[in-house]
N, C-alpha and C positions, 0 to 999 in steps of 0.2 A: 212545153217540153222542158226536161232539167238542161243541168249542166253536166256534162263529165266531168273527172280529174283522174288522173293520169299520172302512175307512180309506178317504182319497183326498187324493192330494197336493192336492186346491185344498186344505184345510183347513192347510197349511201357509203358503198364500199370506196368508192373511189378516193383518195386522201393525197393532198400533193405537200402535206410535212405538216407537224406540229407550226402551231401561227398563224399558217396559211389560212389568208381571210375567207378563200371560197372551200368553206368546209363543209362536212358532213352535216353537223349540226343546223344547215342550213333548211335542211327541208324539214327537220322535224319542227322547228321553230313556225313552222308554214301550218304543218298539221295540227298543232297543238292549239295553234289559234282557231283555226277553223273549229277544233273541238268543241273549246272554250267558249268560242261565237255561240255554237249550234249550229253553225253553217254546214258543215262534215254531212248532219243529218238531211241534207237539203240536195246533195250531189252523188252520182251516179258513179262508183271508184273502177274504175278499170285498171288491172295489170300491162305495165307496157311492155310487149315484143318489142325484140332485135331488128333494128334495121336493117335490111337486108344491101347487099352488096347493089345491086341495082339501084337501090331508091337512091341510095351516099353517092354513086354516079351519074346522077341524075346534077349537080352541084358540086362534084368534086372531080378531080383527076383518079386516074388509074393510078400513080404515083403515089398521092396524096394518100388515099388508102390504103395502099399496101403498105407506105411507114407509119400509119398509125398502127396496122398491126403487127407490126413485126418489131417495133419499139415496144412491144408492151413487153414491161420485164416478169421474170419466173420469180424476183424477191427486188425487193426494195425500191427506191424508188429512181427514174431515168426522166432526165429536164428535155423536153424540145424545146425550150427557150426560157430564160431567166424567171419567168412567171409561171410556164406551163408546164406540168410532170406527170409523170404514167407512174403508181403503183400496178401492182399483179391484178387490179381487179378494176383499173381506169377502161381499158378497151368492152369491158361488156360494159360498162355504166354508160359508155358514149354512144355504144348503137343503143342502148335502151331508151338512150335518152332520145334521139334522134329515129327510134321507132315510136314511140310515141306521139310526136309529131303525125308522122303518119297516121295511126289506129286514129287518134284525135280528129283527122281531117277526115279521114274517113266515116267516124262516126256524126260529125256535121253532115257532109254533103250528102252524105245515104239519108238525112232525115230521123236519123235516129234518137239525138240530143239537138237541141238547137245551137249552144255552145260548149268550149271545152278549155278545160286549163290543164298544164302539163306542172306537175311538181316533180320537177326533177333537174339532174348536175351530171356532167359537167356543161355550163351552158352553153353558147352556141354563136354568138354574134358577130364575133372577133374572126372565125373561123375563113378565111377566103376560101379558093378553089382547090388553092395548092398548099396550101399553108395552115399548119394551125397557132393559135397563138392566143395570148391575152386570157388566158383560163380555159382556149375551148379549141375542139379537136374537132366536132363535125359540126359544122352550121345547120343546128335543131331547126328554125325557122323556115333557111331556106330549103332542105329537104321539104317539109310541108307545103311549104308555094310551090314546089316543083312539083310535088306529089297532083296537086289539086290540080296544074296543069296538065300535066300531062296522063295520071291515072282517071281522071274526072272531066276530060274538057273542059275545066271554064276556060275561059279569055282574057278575063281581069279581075288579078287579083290583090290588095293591097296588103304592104307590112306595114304597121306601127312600130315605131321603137323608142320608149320614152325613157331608157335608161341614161344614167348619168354620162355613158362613154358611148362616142359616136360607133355605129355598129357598121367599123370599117370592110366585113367580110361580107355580109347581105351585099351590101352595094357594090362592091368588086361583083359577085356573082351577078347580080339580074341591072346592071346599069347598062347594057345592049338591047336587053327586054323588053320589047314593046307590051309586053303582056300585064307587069308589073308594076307597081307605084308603091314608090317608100317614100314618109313622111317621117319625119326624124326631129327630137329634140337633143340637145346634150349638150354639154361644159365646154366651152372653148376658150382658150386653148388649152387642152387635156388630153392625155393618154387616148388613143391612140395617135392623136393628132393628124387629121384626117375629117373630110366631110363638107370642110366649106372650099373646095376648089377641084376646078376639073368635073363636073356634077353634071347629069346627063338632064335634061328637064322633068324624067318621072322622078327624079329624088328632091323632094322637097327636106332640104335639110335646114333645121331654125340654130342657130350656135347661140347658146345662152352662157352668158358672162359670168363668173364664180360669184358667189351670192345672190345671185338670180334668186325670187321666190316663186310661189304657185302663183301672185297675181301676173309674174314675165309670162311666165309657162303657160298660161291661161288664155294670154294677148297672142302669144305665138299660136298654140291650136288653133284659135276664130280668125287669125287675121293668114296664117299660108295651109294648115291642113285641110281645115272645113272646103274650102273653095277646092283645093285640087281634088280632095275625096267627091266634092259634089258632080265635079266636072270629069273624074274616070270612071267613078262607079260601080268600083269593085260588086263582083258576085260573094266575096267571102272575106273577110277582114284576118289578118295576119295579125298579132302582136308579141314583138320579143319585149317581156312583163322585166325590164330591172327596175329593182326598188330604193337601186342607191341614189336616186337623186334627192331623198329623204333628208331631212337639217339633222337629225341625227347621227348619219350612214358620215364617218369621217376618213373615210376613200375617197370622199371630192367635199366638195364645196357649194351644190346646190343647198337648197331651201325648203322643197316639196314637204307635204305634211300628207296623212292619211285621205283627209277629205280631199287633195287635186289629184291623185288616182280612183277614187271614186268618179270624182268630175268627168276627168276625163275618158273613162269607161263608156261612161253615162251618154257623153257627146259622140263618142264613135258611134256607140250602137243608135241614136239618132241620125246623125249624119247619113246614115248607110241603110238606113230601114228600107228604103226604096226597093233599091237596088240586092242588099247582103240580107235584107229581112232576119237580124240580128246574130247571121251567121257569124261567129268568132270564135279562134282558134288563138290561145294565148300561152305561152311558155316561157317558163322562169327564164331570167336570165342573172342581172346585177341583185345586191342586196344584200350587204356584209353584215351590220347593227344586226342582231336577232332580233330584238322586239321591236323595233320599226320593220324590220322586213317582215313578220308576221302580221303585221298589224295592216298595212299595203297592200297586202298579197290580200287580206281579209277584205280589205275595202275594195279592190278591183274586184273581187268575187261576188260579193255583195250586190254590186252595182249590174252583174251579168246577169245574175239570179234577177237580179230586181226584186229586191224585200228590202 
């Protein structure tokens, strides 16, 4: 079976200023590789639907929803927090981006594709229950784990999240969850500073030291993912895809290069053959550099395809 991906021009409209590193340019940078691979010809492109108010309640507050939309400005642009900002055209990029998630898992668990990649913004990781922040206004991710539970029955489902910045909103959301298991890599001590305390036993969080390379990164996966993935054994694999832990990406201070997102692609979907039989559901998150972020995003796709 292919792969999906998962796009729609509003997610390019979205723009939070001139500079601003999480910009539009970011997805194209994605697409143009894949082009340029030949990979593009290899995947299955679907249009992503609005999330719907239900699915975003499924991981958010009543509250939390209602001021994302009603922040969204008629012209220019309005800060929920020193990093995160709504033009006129942020609120449809955030349910598209966060329906996609959904179509995505849907199109896994019905059988349809075997896995699927989401190329879209604003991302999602940062985002708590009540709160948006750090780039992102609805947790893309965790709507999807919520979706697969509760629209799909499973019972165990796992996130990935190997971006450079610990993905402090997943885990505020599903660290009560018995249902759920996050495994987590990222930069410590970094933005959002968060991750390594207070941690429920499904969140497997590794904090990697600034200059960290692929071979730290590498030791972390084999020596606390592999074992807790072996040992919950998700139906369906989660991963929020950021690509700034790249030696490039100079928004932190990792080391990663294209082949240890490939690697590690490669090792989930072993890990989990058993149990997820290569089920995965992956969406953009981090990835500022444009051509390390295209080039990553190439290799983690690569690696799903398997070619």
């Amino acid at each position: 079976m292919t792969i999906a991906f998962l796009r729609h021009d509003e997610c390019q409209r979205h723009d939070m200023g001139a500079h601003h590193p999480e910009c539009p340019a970011r997805l194209g940078a994605v697409e143009d590789q894949l082009i340029a691979s030949g990979l593009m010809g290899l995947l299955e492109v679907h249009e992503a639907p609005a999330a719907t108010r239900e699915q975003l309640l499924r991981v958010h507050t009543d509250d939390h929803v209602d001021t994302v939309i009603s922040s969204a400005p008629g012209a220019g642009i309005v800060h929920l927090d020193p990093d995160t900002a709504m033009n006129p055209f942020t609120l449809q990029a955030a349910l598209r981006a966060a329906g996609a998630a959904v179509l995505a898992t849907d199109l896994v668990l019905t059988g349809k594709v075997r896995g699927a990649f989401c190329n879209v913004r604003p991302p999602g990781h940062h985002a708590e229950r009540a709160r948006a922040m750090g780039f992102c206004f609805f947790n893309n991710v965790a709507v999807a784990a919520a979706h697969a539970l509760e629209a799909h029955g499973c019972s165990r489902v796992a996130i990935v999240d190997f971006d450079v910045h610990h993905g402090n909103g997943t885990e505020h959301i599903f660290r009560d969850d018995e249902r759920v298991l996050m495994v987590s890599t990222f930069q410590h001590p970094f933005y959002p500073y968060s991750g390594t305390e207070g941690r429920s036993e499904r969140m497997v969080n590794v904090p990697l030291a600034a200059y960290s390379t692929g071979r730290h990164f590498r030791e972390a996966v084999e020596s606390a993912w592999i074992p807790a993935l072996a040992a919950f054994r998700p139906e369906v694999v989660f991963v929020s895809a950021g690509f700034d832990a790249h030696r490039d990406d100079d928004m932190a201070s990792l080391a990663l290069v294209e082949a240890d997102y490939a690697w590690v692609t490669e090792r989930l979907l072993e890990a989990t053959r058993d149990s997820a039989a290569g089920r995965m559901v992956s969406l953009l998150e981090g990835g500022y550099d444009l051509g390390s972020l295209g080039r990553s995003a190439a290799a983690h796709l690569r690696a799903m395809i398997g070619v």
